[in-house]
C-alpha positions in Angstrom: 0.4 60.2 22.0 2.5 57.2 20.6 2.7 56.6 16.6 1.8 53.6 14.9 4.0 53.3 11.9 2.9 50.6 8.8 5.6 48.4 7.2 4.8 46.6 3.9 6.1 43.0 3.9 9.6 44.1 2.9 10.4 46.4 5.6 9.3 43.7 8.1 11.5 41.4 6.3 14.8 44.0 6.1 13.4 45.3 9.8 14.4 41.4 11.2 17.7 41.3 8.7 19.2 44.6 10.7 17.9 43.0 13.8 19.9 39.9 12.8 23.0 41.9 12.4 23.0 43.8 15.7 21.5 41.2 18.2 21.7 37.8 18.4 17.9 36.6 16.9 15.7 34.6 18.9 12.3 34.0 17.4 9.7 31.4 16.3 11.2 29.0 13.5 10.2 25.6 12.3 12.2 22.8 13.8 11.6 19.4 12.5 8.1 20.4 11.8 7.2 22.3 14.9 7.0 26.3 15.7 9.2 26.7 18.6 11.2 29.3 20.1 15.0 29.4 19.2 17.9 31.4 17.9 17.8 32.0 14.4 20.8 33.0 11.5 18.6 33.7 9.2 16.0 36.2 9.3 13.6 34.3 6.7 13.6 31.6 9.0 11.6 33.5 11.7 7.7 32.5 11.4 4.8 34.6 13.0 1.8 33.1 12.1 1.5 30.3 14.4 2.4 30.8 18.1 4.7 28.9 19.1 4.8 25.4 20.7 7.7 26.9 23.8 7.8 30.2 25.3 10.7 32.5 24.9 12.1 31.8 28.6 14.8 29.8 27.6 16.6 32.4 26.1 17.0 33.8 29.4 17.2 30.8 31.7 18.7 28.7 29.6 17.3 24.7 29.9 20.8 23.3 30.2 23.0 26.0 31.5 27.3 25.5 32.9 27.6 27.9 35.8 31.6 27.0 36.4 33.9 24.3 35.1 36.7 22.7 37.9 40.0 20.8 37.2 42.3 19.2 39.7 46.0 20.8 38.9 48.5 18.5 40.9 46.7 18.7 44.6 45.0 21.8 43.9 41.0 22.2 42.4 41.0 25.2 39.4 37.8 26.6 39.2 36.9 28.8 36.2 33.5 30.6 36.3 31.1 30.5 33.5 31.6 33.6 30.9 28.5 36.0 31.8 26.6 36.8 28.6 27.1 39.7 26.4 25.6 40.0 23.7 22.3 41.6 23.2 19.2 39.2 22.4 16.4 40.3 20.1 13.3 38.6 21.0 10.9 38.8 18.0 7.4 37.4 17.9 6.9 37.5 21.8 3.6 37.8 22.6 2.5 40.5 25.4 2.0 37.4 27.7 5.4 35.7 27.5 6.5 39.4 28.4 4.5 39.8 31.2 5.4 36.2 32.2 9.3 37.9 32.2 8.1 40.3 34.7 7.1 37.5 36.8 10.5 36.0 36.9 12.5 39.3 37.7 12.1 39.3 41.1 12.8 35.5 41.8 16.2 36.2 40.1 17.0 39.9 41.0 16.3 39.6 44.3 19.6 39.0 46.3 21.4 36.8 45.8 21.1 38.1 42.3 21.5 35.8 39.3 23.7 37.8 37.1 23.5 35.2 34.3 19.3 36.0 34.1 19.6 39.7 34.9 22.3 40.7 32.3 20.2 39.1 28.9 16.9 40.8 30.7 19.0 44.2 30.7 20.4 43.5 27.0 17.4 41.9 25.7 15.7 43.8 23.1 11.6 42.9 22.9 9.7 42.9 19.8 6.2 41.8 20.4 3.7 40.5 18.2 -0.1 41.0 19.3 -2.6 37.9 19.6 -5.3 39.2 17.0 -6.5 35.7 17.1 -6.2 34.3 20.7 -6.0 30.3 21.4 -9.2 28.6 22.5 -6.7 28.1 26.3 -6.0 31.7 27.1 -7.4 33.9 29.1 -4.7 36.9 29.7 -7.7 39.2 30.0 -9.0 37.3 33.1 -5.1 38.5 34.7 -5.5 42.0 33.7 -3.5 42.0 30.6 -4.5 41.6 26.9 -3.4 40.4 23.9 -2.2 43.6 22.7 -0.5 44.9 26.2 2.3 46.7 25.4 3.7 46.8 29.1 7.4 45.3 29.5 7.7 45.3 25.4 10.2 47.7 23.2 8.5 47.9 20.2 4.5 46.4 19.5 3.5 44.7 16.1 0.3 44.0 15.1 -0.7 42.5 11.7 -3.1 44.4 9.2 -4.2 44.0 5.7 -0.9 44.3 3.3 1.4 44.0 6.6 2.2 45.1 10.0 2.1 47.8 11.9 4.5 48.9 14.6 4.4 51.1 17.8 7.9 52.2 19.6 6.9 51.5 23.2 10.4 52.5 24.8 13.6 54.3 24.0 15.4 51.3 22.9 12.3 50.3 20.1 12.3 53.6 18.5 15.7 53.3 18.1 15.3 49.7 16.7 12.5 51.3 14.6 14.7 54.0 13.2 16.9 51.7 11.0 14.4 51.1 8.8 12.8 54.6 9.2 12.4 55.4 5.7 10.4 52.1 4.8 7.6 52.8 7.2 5.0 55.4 6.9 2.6 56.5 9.8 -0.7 54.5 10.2 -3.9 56.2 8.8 -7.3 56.4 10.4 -8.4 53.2 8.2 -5.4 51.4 9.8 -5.8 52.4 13.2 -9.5 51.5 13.1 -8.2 48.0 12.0 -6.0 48.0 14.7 -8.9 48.6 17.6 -11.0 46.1 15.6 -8.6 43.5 15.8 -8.1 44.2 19.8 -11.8 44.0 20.7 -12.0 41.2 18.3 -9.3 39.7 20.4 -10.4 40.3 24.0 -14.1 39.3 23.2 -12.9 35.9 21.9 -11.6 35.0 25.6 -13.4 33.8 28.3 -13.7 35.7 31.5 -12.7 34.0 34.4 -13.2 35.4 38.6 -9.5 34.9 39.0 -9.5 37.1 41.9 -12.4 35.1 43.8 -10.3 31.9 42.9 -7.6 33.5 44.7 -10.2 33.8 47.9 -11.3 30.5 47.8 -7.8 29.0 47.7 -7.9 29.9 51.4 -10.0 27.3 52.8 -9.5 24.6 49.7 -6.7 22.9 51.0 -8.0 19.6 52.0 -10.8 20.3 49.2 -11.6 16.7 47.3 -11.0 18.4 43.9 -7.3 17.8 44.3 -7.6 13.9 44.3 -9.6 14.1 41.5 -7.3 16.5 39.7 -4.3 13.9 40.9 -6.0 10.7 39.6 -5.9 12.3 36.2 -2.7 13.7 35.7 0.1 11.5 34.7 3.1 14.0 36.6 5.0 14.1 33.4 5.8 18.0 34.1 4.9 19.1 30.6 2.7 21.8 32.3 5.7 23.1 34.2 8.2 22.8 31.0 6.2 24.7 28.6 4.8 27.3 31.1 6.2 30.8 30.8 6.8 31.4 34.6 8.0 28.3 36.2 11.4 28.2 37.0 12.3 25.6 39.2 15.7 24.3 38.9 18.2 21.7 40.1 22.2 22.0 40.3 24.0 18.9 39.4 28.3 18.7 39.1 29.2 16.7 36.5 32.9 15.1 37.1 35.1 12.8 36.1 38.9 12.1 37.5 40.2 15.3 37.0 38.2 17.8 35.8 34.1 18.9 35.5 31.3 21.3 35.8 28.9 22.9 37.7 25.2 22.8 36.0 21.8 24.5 36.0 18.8 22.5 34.4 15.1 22.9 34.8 13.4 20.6 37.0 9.7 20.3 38.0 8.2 20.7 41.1 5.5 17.7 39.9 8.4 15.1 39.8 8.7 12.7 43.3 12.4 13.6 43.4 12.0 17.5 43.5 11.5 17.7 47.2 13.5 14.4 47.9 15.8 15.3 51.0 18.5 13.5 51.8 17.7 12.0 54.5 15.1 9.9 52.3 12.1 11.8 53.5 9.5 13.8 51.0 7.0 16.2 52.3 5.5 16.1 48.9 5.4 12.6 48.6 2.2 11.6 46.8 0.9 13.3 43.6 -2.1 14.9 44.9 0.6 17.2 46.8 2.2 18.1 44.1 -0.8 19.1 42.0 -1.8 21.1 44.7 1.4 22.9 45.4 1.7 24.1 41.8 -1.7 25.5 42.1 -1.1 27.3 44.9 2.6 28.5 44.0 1.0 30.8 41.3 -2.4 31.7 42.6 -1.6 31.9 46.0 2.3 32.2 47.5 3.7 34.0 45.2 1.0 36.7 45.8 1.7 36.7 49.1 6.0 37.0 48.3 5.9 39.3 45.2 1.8 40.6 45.5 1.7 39.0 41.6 -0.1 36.2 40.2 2.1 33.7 39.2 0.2 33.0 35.9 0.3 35.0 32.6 -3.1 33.0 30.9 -1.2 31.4 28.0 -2.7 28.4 28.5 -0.3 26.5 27.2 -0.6 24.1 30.2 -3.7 23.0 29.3 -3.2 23.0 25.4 -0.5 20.5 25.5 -1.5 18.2 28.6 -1.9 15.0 27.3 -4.8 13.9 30.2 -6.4 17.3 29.6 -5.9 18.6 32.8 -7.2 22.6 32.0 -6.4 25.1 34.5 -9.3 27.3 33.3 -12.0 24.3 33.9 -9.9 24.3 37.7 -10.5 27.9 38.1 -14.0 27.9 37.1 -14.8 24.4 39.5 -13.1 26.5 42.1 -14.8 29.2 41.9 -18.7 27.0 42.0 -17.6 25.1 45.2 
């Protein structure tokens, strides 16, 4: 049966400081006034009581990222691969979403051709979670068969009680992670695992449940549906959605040159911009905005079931939350379902 071990406030605080010193941190921190993920130097820096305005993907697909660098020597072109990454990455404060959003991506970058860039952080990546005991109004992880104290593709589990936290080794690699500050912690009580329970069903009640897997169904014969158009003449296509989601991953390569040397780069790109699908011979097969709206839709809910037999969507809800139109994929999900 797995241990829950309790940490007062100052063996959290000197459990992230020996973090700091192994791994390279990434965690929530203020930035010019906003909780976002990012790689922290200092341990007091990291902030856990809000959740974050990004997800942690970025530290594993990079936004901006140089795959190779090229350089005209006399008549020849020099090209010099991008240095694969390294070092280890600990993630602290991701929550059991934004892990099960990882396992989404996996295959799409494991699968061959493999992206060694993406699959050697995932394999050097240490995970310490941080359970939702007090969900957004947008999520709905339950509805996807998680919850917001799902351990699955997490090292190590904390959950935050009265006078601290308490913390469950969920692999090899968290015990071990655990175990450097093994003589601050002391193992959880009845009183604190009751609290523990409490704050889960307090958690999972506080969600609405949505008929994801009808959804799914319906998608089938919703193509030409007229919910789309009325989804379209709402939302502005500024890709916010696709930015700030955990799973999306679409991407563009552009080389960057100038008269005798450049680079190769990776960026994230958006499936609900015009120029995404743009061929080159000037046609579009997603030319208006209604077909774009659509597409994303169906890329979670219904094609990448079909290529990886996942859904495509962790139930963050962080599309919705920041959508400045208000588009909510929950309120899409539940008119879906009616029709």
């Amino acid at each position: 049966m797995a241990e829950w071990w309790f940490m007062e406030p100052d063996a959290f605080h000197a459990f992230i400081r020996e973090l700091g010193e192994r791994f390279m941190l990434y965690a929530p921190a203020r930035r010019d006034g906003i909780v976002t993920f990012t790689f922290v130097e200092n341990h007091e820096d990291v902030e856990l009581s809000k959740r974050p305005f990004t997800s942690p993907k970025a530290a594993f697909l990079p936004q901006t990222e140089v795959l190779l660098k090229f350089s005209l020597r006399g008549e020849r072109v020099h090209l010099s691969p991008a240095q694969r990454p390294e070092s280890p990455i600990a993630v602290v404060g991701i929550r059991p979403c934004e892990a099960g959003a990882l396992k989404l991506l996996d295959p799409v970058f494991s699968s061959p051709p493999e992206d060694v860039h993406y699959t050697l952080r995932r394999e050097n990546a240490l995970l310490v979670g941080f359970a939702c005991t007090s969900p957004e109004r947008w999520c709905f992880c339950t509805s996807l068969g998680s919850s917001p104290f799902d351990e699955d593709g997490l090292d190590v589990l904390l959950v935050e009680v009265s006078g601290g936290y308490c913390a469950l080794a969920v692999t090899e690699r968290g015990r071990r992670a655990l175990e450097v500050v093994r003589d601050m912690l002391r193992k959880a009580d009845e009183a604190l695992l009751g609290e523990i329970e409490e704050r889960r069903r307090q958690a999972e009640r506080a969600m609405k449940t949505l008929d994801v897997e009808r959804f799914i169904a319906r998608l089938e014969d919703m193509g030409d549906d007229p919910i789309w158009e009325e989804i379209a003449a709402r939302c502005i296509g500024c890709g916010i959605c696709t930015y700030l989601c955990p799973t999306c991953y679409c991407f563009d390569i552009q080389d960057e040159a100038g008269l005798t040397s450049g680079r190769r780069v990776r960026v994230w790109d958006s499936c609900m911009y015009p120029e995404y699908t743009l061929e080159a011979s000037g046609h579009n097969p997603r030319p208006k905005r209604v077909h774009r709206v659509k597409n994303r839709i169906y890329h979670k809910f219904r094609w990448y079931v079909d290529l990886f037999g996942l859904v495509g969507c962790v139930g963050c809800g962080r599309c919705a939350e920041h959508c400045p139109v208000n588009v909510d994929i929950k309120e899409i999900i539940s008119e879906v379902v009616r029709r």
